[in-house]
TILO-122124 format. One record per residue (C-alpha): x, z, y negated. Coordinates in steps of 0.1 Angstrom, whole numbers, padded with zeros to 4 digits, always signed. Each point is the difference from the previous one (the first is absolute). Layout:
XZY ...
//
This chain:
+0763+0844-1011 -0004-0039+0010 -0031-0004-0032 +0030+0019-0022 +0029-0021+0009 -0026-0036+0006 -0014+0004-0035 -0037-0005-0010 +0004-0040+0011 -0001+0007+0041 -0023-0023+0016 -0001+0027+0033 -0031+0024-0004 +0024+0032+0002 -0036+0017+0008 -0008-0017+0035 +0039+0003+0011 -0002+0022+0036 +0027+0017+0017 -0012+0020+0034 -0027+0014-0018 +0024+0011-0033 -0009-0012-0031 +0030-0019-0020 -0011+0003-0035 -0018+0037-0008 +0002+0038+0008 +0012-0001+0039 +0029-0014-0002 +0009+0021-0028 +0005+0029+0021 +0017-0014+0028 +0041+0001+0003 +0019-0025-0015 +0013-0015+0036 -0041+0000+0007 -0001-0022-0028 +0026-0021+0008 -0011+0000+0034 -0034-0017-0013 +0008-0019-0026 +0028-0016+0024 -0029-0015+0023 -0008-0021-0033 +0028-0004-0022 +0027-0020+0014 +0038+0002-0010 -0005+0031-0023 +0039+0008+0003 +0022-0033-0004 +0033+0001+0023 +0025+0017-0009 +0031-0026-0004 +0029+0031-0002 +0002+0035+0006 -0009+0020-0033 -0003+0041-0007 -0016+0020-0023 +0030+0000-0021 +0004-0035-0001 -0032-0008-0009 -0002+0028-0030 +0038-0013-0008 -0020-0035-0007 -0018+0013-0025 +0020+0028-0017 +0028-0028-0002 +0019-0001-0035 -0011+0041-0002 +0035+0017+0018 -0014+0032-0018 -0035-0005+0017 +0017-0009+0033 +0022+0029+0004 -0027+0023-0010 -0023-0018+0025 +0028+0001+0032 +0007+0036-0011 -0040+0009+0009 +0000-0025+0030 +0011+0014+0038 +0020-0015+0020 -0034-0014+0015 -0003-0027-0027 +0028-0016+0016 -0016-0011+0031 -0017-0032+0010 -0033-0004-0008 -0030-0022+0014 -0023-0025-0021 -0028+0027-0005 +0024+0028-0014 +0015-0026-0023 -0038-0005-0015 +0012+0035-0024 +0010-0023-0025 -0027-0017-0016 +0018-0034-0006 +0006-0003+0035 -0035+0007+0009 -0009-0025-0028 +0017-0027+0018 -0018+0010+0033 -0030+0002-0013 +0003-0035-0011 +0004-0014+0039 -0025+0020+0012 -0029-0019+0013 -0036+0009+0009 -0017-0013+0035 -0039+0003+0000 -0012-0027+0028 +0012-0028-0012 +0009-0001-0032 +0036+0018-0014 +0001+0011-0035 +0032+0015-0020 -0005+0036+0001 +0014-0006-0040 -0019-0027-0014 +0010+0008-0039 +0027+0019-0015 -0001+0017-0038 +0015+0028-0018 -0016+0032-0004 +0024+0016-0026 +0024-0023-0024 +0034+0021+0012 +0024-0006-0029 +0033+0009+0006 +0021+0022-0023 +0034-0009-0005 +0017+0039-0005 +0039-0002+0001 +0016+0013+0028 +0022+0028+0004 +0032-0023-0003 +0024+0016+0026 -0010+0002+0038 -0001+0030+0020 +0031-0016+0017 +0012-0001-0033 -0009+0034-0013 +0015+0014+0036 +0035-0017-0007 -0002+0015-0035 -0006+0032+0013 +0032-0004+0027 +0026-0008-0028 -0012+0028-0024 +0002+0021+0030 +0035-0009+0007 +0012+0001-0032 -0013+0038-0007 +0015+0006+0034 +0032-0012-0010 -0002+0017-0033 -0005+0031+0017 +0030-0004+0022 +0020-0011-0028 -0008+0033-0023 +0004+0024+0038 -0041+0013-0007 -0032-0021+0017 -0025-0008-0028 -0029+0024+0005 -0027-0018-0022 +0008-0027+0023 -0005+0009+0026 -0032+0023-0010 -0015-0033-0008 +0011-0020+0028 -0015+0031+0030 -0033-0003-0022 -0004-0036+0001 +0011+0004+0040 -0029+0029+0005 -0026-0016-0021 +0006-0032+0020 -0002+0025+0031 -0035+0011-0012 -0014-0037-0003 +0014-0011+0035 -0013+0030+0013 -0032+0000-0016 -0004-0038+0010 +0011+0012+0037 -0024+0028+0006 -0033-0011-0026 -0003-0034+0002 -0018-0023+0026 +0022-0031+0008 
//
């Protein structure tokens, strides 16, 4: 993890680093539990996760990066729980890799008495380019409005000619039980 994230320039000797008898860099720490790791690694690495300035959530954080998409964000808080709106501390916020990035960068290596950046060099694996698709142009605010006025007016109309419009509201208990089956299937399948 540290040889990964320091690059191939590290002047530390990743290979005589030794924590209680655990090896750093190789196969034992491999198996051990992420809070094991953590655990070790925090006897050596120094200010892994920066200080977090204001309360953020899970939500907020993917909101940060889905912003622009209101498609992508409703489909996203549709799948969330009610979970992704709590607080959360400096290590949960490391999810996102931009924010992990960034701590990364302040991170700091002790080894007697010298103290290295953990991240001595950054580069790009992949080139990402970005694909500008055109967006669905209403919102789901939009499209729910939209929905609410046609629905009135074939509510009207049916009031007006004395006999409820059936395909109307054929279509309207479909889109209400299909929507059922996703919240429900979302409810009872899905790991929050």
């Amino acid at each position: 993890m540290i040889a990964a994230l320091a690059g191939q320039k590290t002047e530390i000797d990743l290979r005589n680093i030794y924590v209680r008898n655990v090896r750093i860099i190789g196969s034992t720490l491999r198996s051990k539990a992420p809070e094991i790791k953590a655990q070790i690694l925090s006897e050596i690495v120094e200010k892994v996760y920066p200080e977090i300035e204001k309360e953020v959530s899970f939500r907020d954080i993917i909101h940060e990066f889905t912003a622009g998409s209101e498609w992508g964000e409703f489909g996203i808080d549709l799948c969330l729980g009610s979970e992704a709106d709590e607080p959360i501390d400096e290590r949960k916020q490391m999810f996102a890799p931009f924010y992990m990035m960034e701590a990364a960068r302040g991170a700091m290596i002790h080894r007697a008495d010298t103290v290295v950046p953990l991240v001595l060099e950054e580069f790009k694996v992949v080139d990402a380019v970005l694909e500008d698709e055109p967006a669905f142009p209403l919102s789901p605010m939009t499209c729910a409005m939209g929905l609410l006025v046609a629905t009135a007016f074939v509510v009207g109309w049916g009031i007006r000619k004395g006999r409820p419009c059936l395909a109307w509201n054929v279509l309207m208990f479909f889109l209400q039980g299909l929507g059922g089956c996703i919240v429900a299937f979302l409810f009872f399948f899905s790991l929050h």
